[in-house]
C-alpha positions, 0 to 999 in steps of 0.5 A: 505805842509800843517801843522798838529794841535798836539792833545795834549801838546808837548815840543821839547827840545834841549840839548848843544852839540847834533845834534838831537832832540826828540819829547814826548807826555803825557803818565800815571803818571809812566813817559813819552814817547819819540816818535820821535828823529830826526837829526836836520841838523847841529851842536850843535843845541842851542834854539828851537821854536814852532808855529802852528806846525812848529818847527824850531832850530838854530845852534851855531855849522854850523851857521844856522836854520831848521824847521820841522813839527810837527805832530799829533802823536807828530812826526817831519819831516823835512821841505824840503829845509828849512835851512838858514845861519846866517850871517856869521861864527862863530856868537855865536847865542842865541836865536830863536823863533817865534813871536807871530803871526809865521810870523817871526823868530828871531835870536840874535847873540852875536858875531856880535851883530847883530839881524836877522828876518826871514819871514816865509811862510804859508807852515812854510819856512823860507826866507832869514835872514834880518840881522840888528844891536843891539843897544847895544853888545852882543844881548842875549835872548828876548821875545815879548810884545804886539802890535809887541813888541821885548824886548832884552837883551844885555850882554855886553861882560860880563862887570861888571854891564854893561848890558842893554835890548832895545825894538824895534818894529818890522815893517810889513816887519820885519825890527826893529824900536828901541823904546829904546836903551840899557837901563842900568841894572846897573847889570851883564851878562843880559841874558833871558827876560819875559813879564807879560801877560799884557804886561806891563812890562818885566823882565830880569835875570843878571847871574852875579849878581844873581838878576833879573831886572824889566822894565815898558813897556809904552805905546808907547812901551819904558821901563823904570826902576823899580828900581834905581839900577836895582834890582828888585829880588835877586836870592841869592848869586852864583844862578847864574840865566839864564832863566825865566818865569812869570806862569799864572801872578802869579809867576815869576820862574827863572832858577839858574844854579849855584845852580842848582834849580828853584826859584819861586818868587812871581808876583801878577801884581804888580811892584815888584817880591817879593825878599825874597820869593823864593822857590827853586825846583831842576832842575837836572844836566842835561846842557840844552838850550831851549824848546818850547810847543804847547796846545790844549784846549776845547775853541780851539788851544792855541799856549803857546811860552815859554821855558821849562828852566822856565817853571812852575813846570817843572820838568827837566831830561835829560842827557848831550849832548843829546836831549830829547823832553818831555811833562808834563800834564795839571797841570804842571807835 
């Protein structure tokens, strides 16, 4: 099969509790377009991503992934055959996305702690899962640095002012070489990472402490902390943050769940987010989990992995226990 080049900006999203997902495109400034909707193959499908075309979801629900294609008319089709286990029952996965270079899948499972990387062919079919240990418990979100870098956050069950995040490397053949393990936080239920478009550091979301923790990413990929008590942004009391996103190196934007808005918190390549300057937008009420997007440019196709949660200017719809795929224009709208 070969994999169609989308002409435009797409966003495939899927929502808690569904079992299928939808595909939008850009249409005038009235609203959008849902063009496709699609059975995903399993149950309760969680976390979404996209690489040249190939979309693959993971299931929380039947323990498993598959992929579709995506098309140039913003339609998804099935990958044959292209559904795979996790590994195991009932192992509460996260997160799944490609790295940068689609070569890999990977997959974090809370209830196993346990990481799994999965090969991807040039016809977008997955191998079997290569499943390896956490460094610390509950592996949650993560996201990719530079020079095969993997940043994971790790909940800890939960435990108060307990979580940590650990960096790896992940090796040609896609087994995890760790460079750091289990960096405190110092703070409450890490969930979701980003990495500044340098690479230089990462940040993490603690939904239990309302506060955003930052790391410096060395050169030989270990992090270390920015600040001494892991506070590096307060998101305000009950904001209760779950994603982020860092926006053209310029904003770092959160998703508080608690407060049901997106705080926009200033980043200008500096060591710090600016803890005072947030300004919220509403996000809706809507229950949510992931999404993934795919750009085209004058300069060529630029694939843009990051989840809509975040998303700069997004502005969130949708309704609960169904999955919608939206699409914004070239000014974020």
């Amino acid at each position: 099969m070969k994999h169609r080049i989308v002409t435009s900006l797409f966003v495939v999203v899927v929502l808690l509790g569904s079992t299928i997902v939808s595909n939008a495109q850009p249409v005038n400034p009235h609203g959008l377009r849902v063009t496709d909707v699609e059975a995903t193959g399993g149950l309760q499908p969680i976390s979404v991503t996209e690489h040249d075309g190939v979309v693959y979801v993971v299931h929380a629900g039947s323990d498993s992934i598959a992929g579709f294609a995506l098309g140039r008319n913003g339609r998804l089709r099935p990958i044959e055959n292209s559904t795979r286990s996790l590994s195991g029952s009932g192992v509460g996965p996260a997160e799944i996305a490609f790295t940068p270079d689609g070569r890999f899948l990977v997959v974090t499972e809370k209830n196993t702690n346990r990481i799994l990387t999965f090969t991807v062919d040039s016809d977008g079919l997955a191998g079997a899962a290569q499943v390896q240990n956490a460094s610390g418990t509950t592996p949650f979100g993560f996201a990719f640095g530079l020079h095969d870098q993997l940043f994971v956050t790790e909940a800890f069950g939960g435990a108060l002012n307990a979580s940590a995040t650990s960096a790896c490397e992940i090796d040609a053949d896609g087994t995890l070489t760790t460079l750091s393990a289990s960096v405190a936080t110092g703070q409450t239920a890490a969930c979701w990472a980003a990495v500044t478009p340098d690479g230089r550091f990462v940040y993490v979301t603690n939904t239990g402490s309302s506060s955003i923790t930052g790391y410096a990413i060395h050169g030989n990929g270990e992090i270390e902390l920015l600040d001494q008590d892991g506070r590096t942004g307060v998101t305000g009391g009950g904001s209760t943050p779950i994603d982020v996103a860092i926006a053209g190196g310029r904003y770092l934007y959160n998703l508080n769940s608690g407060s049901h808005a997106i705080g926009q918190l200033p980043y200008r390549g500096k060591r710090r987010v600016d803890a005072v300057a947030v300004r919220d937008r509403s996000a809706g009420r809507g229950e949510w989990s992931g999404g993934a997007l795919n750009r085209h440019s004058r300069r060529g196709w630029q694939h843009e992995q990051t989840r809509i949660r975040g998303h700069r200017r997004y502005r969130i719809s949708g309704h609960h226990r169904s999955i919608v795929v939206r699409a914004i224009d070239r000014r974020g709208r």
